[in-house]
N, CA, C and O atoms as a GROMACS GRO file, in nm:
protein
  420
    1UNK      N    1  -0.552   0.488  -2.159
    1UNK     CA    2  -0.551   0.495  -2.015
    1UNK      C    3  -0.677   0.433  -1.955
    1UNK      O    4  -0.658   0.357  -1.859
    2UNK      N    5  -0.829   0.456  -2.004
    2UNK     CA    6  -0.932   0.443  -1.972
    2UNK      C    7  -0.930   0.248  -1.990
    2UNK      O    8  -0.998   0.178  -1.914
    3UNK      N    9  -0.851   0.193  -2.090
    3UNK     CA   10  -0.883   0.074  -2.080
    3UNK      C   11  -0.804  -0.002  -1.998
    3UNK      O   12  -0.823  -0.122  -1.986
    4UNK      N   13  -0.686   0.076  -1.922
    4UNK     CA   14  -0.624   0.000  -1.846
    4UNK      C   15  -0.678  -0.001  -1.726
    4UNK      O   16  -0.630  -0.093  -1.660
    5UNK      N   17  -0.771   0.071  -1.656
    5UNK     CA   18  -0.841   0.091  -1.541
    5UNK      C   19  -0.961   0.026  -1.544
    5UNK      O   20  -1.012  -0.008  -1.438
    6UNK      N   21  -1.024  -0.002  -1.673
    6UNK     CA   22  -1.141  -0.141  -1.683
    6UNK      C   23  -1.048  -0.242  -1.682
    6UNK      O   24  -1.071  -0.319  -1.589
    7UNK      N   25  -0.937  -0.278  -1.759
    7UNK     CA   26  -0.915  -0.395  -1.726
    7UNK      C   27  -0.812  -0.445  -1.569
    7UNK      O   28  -0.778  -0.559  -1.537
    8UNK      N   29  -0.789  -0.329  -1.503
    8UNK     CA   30  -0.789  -0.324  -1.344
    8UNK      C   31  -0.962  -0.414  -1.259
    8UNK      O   32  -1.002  -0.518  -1.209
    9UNK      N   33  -0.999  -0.289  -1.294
    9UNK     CA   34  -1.170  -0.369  -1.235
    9UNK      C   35  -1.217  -0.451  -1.251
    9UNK      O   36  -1.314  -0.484  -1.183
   10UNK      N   37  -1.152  -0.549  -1.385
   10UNK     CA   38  -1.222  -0.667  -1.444
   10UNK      C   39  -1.122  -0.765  -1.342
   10UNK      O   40  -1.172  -0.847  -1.266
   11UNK      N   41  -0.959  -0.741  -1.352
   11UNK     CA   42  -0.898  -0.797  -1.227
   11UNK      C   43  -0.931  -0.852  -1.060
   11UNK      O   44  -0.916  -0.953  -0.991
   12UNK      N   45  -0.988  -0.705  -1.047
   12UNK     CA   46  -1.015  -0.721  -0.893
   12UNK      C   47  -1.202  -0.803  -0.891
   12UNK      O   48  -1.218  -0.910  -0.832
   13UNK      N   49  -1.320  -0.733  -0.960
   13UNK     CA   50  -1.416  -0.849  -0.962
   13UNK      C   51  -1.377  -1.019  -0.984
   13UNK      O   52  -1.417  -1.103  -0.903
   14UNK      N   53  -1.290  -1.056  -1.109
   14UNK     CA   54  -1.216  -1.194  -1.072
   14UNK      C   55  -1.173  -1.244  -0.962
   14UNK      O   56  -1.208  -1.348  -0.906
   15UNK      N   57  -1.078  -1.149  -0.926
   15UNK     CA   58  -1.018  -1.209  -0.788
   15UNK      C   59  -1.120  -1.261  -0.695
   15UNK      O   60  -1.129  -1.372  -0.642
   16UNK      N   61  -1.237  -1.095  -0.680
   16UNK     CA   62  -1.349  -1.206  -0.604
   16UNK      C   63  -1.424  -1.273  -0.596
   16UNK      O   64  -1.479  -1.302  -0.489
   17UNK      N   65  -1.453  -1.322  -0.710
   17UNK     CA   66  -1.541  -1.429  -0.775
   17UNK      C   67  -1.439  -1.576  -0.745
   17UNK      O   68  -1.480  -1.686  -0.706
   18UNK      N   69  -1.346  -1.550  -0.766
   18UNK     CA   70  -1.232  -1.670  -0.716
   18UNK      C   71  -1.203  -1.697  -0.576
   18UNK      O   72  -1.163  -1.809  -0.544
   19UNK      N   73  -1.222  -1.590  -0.477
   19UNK     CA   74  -1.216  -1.611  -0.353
   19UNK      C   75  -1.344  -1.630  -0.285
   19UNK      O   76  -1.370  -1.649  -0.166
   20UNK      N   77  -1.420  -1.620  -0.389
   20UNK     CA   78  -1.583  -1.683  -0.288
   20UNK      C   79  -1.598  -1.774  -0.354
   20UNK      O   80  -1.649  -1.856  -0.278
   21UNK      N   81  -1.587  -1.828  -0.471
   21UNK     CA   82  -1.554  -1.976  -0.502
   21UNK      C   83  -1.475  -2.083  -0.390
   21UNK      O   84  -1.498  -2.201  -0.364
   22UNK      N   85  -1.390  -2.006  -0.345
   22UNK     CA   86  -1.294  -2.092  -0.270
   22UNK      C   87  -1.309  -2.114  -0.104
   22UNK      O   88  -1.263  -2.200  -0.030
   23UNK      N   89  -1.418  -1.965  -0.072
   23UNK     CA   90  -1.449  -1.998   0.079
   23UNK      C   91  -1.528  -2.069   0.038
   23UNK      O   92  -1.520  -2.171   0.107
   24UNK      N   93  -1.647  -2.087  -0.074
   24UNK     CA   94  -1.780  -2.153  -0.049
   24UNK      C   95  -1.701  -2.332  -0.019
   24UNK      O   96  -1.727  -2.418   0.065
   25UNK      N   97  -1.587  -2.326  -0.144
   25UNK     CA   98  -1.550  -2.455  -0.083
   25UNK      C   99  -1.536  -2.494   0.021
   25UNK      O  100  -1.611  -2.579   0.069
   26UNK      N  101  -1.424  -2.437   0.091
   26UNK     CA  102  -1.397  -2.456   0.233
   26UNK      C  103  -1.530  -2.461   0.316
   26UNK      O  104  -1.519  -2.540   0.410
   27UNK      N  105  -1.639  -2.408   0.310
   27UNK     CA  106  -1.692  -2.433   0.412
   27UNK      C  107  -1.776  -2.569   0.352
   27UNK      O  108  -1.819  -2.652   0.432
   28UNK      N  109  -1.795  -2.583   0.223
   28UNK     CA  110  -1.865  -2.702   0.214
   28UNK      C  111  -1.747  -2.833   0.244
   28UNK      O  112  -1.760  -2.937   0.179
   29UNK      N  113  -1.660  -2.823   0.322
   29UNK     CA  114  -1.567  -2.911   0.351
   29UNK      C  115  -1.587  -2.917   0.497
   29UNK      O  116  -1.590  -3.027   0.553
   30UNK      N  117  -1.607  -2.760   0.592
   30UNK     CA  118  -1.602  -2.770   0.738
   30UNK      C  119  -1.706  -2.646   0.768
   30UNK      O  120  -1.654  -2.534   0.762
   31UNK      N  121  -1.810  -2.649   0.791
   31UNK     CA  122  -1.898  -2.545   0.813
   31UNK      C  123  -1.896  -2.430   0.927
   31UNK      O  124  -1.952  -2.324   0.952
   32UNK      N  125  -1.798  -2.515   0.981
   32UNK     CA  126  -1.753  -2.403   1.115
   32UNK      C  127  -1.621  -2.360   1.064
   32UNK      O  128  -1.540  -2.352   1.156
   33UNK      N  129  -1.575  -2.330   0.954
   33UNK     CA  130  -1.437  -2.252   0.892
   33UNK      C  131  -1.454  -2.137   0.966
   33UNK      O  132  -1.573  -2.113   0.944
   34UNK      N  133  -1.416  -2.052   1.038
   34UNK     CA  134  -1.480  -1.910   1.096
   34UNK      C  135  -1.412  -1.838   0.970
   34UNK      O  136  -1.481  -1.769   0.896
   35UNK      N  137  -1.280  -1.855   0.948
   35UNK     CA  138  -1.220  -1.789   0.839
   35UNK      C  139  -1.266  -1.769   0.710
   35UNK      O  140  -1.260  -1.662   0.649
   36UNK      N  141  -1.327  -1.908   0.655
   36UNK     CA  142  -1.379  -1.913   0.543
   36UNK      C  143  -1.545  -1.848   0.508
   36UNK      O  144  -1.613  -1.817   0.410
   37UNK      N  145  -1.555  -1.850   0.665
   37UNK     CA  146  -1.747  -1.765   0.672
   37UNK      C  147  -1.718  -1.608   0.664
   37UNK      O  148  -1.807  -1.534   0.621
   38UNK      N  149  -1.605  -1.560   0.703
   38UNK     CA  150  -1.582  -1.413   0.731
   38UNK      C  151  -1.542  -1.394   0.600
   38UNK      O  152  -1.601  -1.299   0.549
   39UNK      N  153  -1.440  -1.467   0.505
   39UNK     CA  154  -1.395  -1.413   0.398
   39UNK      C  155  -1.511  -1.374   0.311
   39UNK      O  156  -1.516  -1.269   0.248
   40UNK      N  157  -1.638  -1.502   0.312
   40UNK     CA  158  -1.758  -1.518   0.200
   40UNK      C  159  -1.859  -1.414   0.254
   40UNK      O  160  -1.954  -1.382   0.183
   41UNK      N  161  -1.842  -1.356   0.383
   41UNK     CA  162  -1.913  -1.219   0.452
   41UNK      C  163  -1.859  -1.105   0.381
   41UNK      O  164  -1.942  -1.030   0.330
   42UNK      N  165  -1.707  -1.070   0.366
   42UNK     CA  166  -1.664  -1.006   0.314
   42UNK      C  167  -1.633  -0.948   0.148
   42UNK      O  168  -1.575  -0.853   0.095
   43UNK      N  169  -1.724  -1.089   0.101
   43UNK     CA  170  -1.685  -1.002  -0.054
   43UNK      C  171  -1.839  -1.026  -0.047
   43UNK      O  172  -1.884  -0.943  -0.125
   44UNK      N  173  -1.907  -1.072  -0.013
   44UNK     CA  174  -2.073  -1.049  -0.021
   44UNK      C  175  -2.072  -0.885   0.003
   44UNK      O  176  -2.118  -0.816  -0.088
   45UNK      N  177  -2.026  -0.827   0.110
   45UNK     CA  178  -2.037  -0.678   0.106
   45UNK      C  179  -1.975  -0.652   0.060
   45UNK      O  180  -1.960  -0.534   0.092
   46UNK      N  181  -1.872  -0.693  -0.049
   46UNK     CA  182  -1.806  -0.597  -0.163
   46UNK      C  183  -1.908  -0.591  -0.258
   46UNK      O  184  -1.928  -0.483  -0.313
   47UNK      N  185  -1.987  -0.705  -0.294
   47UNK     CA  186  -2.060  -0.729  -0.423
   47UNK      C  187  -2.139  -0.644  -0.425
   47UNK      O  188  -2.160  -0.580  -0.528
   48UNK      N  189  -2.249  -0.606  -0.234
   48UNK     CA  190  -2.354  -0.493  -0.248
   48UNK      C  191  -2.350  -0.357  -0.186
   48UNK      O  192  -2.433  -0.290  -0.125
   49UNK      N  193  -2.185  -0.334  -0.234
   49UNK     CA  194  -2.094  -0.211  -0.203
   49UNK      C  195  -2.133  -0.106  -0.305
   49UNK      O  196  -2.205  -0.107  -0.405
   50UNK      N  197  -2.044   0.007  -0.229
   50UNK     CA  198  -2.047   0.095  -0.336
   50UNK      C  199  -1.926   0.092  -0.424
   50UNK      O  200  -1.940   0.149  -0.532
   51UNK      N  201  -1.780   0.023  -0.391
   51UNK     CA  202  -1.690   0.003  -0.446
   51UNK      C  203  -1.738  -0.074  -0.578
   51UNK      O  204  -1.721  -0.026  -0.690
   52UNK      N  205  -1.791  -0.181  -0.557
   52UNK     CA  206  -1.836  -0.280  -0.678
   52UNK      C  207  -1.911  -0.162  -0.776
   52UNK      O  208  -1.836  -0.132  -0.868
   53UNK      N  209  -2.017  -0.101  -0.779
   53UNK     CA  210  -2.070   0.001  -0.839
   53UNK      C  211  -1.981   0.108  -0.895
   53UNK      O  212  -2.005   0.163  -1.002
   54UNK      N  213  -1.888   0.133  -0.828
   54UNK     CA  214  -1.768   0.209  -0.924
   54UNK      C  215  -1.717   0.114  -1.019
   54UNK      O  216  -1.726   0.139  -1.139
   55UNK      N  217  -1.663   0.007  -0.977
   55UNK     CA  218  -1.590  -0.097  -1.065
   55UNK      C  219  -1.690  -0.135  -1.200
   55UNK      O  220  -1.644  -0.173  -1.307
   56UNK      N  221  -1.822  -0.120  -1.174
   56UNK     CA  222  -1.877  -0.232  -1.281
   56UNK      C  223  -2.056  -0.122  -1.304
   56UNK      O  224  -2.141  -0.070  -1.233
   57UNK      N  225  -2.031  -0.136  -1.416
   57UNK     CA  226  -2.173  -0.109  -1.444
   57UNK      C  227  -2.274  -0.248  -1.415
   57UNK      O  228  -2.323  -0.300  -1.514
   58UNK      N  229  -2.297  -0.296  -1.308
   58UNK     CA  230  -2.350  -0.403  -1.328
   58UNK      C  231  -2.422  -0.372  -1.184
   58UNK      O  232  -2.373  -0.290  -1.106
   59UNK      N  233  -2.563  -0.455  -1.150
   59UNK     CA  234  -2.585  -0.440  -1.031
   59UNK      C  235  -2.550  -0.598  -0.929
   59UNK      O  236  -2.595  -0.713  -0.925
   60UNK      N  237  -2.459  -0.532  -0.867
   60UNK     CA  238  -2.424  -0.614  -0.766
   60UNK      C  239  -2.483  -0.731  -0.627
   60UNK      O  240  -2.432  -0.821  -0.560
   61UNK      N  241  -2.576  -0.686  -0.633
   61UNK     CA  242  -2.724  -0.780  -0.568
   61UNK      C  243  -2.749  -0.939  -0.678
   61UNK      O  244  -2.747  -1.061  -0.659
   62UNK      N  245  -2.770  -0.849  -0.788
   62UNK     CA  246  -2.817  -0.931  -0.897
   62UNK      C  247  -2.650  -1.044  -0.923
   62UNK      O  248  -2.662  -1.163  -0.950
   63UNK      N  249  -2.556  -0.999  -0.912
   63UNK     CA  250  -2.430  -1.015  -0.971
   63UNK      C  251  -2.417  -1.155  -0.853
   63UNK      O  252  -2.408  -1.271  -0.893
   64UNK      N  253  -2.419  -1.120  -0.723
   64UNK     CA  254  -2.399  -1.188  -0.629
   64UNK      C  255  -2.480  -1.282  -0.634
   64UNK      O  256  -2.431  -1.385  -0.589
   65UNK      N  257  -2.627  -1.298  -0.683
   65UNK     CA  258  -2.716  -1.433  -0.660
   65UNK      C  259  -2.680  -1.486  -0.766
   65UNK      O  260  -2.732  -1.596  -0.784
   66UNK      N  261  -2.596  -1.446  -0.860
   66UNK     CA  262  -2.617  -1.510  -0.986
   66UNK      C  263  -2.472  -1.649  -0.949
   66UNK      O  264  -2.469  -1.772  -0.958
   67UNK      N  265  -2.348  -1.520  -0.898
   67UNK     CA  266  -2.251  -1.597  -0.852
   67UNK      C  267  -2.297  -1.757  -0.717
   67UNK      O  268  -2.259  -1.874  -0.708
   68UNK      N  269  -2.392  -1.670  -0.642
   68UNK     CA  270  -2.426  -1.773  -0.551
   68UNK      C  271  -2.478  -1.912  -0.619
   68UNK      O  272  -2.434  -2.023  -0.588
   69UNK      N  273  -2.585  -1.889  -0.720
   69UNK     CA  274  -2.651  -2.007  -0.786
   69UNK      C  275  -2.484  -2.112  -0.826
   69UNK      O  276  -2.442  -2.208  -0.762
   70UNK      N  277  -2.437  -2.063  -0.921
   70UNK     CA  278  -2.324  -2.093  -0.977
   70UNK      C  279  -2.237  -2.160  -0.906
   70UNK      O  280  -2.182  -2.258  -0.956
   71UNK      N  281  -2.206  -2.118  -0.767
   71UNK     CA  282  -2.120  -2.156  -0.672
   71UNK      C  283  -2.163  -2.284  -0.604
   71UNK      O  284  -2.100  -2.388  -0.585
   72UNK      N  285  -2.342  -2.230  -0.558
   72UNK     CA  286  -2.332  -2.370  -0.476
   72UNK      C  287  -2.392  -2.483  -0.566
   72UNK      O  288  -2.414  -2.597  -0.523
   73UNK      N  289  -2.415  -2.442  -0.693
   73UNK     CA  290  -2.460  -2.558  -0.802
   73UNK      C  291  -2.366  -2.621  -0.861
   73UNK      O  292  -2.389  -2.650  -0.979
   74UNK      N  293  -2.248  -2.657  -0.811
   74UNK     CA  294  -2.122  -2.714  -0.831
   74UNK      C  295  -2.095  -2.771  -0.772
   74UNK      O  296  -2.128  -2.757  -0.655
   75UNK      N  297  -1.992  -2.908  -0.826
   75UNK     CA  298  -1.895  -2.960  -0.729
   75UNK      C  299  -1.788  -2.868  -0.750
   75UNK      O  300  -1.768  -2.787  -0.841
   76UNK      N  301  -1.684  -2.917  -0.589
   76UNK     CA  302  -1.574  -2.859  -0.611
   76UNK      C  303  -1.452  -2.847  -0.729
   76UNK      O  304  -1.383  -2.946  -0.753
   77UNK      N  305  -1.426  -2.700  -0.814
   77UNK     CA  306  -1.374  -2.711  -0.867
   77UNK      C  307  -1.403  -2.778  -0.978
   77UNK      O  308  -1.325  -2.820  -1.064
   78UNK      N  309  -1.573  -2.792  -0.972
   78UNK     CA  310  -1.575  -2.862  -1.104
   78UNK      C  311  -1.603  -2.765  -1.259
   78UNK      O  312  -1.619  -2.800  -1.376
   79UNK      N  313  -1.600  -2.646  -1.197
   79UNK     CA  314  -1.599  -2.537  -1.299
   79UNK      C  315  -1.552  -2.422  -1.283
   79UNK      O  316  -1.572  -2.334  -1.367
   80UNK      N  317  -1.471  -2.398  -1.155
   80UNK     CA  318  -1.432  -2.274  -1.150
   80UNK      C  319  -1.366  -2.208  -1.234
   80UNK      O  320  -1.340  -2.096  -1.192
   81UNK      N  321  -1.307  -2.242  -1.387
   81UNK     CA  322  -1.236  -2.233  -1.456
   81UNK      C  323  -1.350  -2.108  -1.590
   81UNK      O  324  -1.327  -2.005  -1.652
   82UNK      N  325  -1.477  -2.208  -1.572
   82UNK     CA  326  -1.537  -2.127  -1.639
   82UNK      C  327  -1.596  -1.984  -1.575
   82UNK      O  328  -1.622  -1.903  -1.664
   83UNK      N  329  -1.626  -1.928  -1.425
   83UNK     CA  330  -1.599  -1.768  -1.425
   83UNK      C  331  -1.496  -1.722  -1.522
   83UNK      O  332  -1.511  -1.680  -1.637
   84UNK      N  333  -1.396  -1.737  -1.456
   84UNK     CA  334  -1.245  -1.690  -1.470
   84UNK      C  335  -1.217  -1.648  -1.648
   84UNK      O  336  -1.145  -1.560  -1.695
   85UNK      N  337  -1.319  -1.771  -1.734
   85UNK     CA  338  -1.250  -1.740  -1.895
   85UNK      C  339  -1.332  -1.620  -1.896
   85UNK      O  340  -1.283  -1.518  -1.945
   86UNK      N  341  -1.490  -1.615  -1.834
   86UNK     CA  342  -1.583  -1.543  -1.894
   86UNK      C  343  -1.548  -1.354  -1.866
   86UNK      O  344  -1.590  -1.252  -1.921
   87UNK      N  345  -1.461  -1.380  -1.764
   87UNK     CA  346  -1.364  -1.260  -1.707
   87UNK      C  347  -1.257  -1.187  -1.736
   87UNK      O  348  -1.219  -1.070  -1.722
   88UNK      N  349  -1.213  -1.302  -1.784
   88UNK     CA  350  -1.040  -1.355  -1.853
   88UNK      C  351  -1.058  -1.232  -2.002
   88UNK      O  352  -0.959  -1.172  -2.043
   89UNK      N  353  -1.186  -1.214  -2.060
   89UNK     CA  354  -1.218  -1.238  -2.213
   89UNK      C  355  -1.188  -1.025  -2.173
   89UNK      O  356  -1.137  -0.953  -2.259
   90UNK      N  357  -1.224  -0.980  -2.062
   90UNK     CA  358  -1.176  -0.847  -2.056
   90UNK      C  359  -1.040  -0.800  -2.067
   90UNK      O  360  -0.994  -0.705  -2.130
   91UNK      N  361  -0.967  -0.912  -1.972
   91UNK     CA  362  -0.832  -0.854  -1.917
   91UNK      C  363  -0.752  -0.954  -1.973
   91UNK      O  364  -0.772  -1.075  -1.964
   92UNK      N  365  -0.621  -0.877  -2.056
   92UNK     CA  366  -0.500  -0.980  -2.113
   92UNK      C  367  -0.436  -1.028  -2.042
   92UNK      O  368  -0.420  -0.989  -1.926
   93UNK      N  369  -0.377  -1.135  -2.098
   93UNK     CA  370  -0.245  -1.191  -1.988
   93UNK      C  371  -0.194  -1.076  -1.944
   93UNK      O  372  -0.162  -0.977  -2.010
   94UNK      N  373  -0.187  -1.096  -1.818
   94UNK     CA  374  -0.059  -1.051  -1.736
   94UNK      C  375   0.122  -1.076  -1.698
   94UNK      O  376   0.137  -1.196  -1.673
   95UNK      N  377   0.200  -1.032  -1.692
   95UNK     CA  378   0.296  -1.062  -1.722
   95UNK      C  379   0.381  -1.027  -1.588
   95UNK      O  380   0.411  -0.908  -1.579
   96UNK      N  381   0.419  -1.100  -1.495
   96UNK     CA  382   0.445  -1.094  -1.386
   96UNK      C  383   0.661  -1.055  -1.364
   96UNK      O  384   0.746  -1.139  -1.335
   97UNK      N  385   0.682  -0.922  -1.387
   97UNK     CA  386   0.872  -0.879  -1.396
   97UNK      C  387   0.903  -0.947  -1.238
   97UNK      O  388   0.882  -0.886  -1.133
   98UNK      N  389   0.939  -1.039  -1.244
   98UNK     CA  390   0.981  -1.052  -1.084
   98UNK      C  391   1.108  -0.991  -1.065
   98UNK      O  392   1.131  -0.974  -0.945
   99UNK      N  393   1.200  -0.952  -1.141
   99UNK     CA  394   1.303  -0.849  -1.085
   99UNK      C  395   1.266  -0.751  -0.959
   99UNK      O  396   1.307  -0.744  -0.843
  100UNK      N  397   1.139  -0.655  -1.059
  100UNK     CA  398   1.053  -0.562  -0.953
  100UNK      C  399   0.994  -0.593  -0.895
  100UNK      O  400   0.990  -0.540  -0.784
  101UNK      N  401   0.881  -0.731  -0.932
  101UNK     CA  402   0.788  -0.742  -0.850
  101UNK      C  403   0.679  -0.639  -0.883
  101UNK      O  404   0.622  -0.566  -0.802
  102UNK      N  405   0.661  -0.646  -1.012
  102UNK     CA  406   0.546  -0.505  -1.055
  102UNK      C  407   0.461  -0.635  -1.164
  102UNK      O  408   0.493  -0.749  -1.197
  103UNK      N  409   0.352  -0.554  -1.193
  103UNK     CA  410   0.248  -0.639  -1.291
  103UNK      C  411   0.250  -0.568  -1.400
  103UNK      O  412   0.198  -0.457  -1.387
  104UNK      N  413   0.306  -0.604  -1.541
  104UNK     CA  414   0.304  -0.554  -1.640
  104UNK      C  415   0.186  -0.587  -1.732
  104UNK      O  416   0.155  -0.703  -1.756
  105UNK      N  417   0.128  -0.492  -1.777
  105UNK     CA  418   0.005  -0.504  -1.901
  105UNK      C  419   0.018  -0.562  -2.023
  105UNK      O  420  -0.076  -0.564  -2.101
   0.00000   0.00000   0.00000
């Protein structure tokens, strides 16, 4: 049970490591994105949340500059692939029942 709820948390930190990958793009495309500045506002205060601190033994300050270096020391998409394996290496494929529409482990 305990490892299906780390590999939940390892899910949702991905997700946002992938969605601030993707505003940082957008705004390095249009700097007035308002959308894309609010989204990269919004997982910045997930990162130095208290949610993130439940999810992760990790400190989230530290987690976030590390992601920031990473992010804006890139071209687009020219590595986003490598978060994702280093993430990937917690949580198994997922297996998507579209009958239900549920996420199987």
């Amino acid at each position: 049970m305990a490892d299906g709820y780390r590999r939940l948390a390892a899910a949702i930190v991905l997700q946002a490591v992938k969605d601030y990958e993707e505003a940082v793009d957008k705004l390095k495309e249009d700097k007035w994105d308002f959308s894309a500045k609010h989204r990269k506002q919004e997982i910045e205060q997930f990162f130095r949340g208290d949610w993130f601190r439940v999810l992760c033994d990790m400190d989230g300050e530290q987690a976030l500059l590390k992601l920031k270096a990473r992010t804006y020391g890139r071209k687009k998409d020219s590595d986003t692939v490598d978060t994702a394996m280093v993430l990937q290496a917690r949580v198994p494929k997922t297996r998507i029942c579209a009958a239900r529409k549920t996420v199987r482990w």
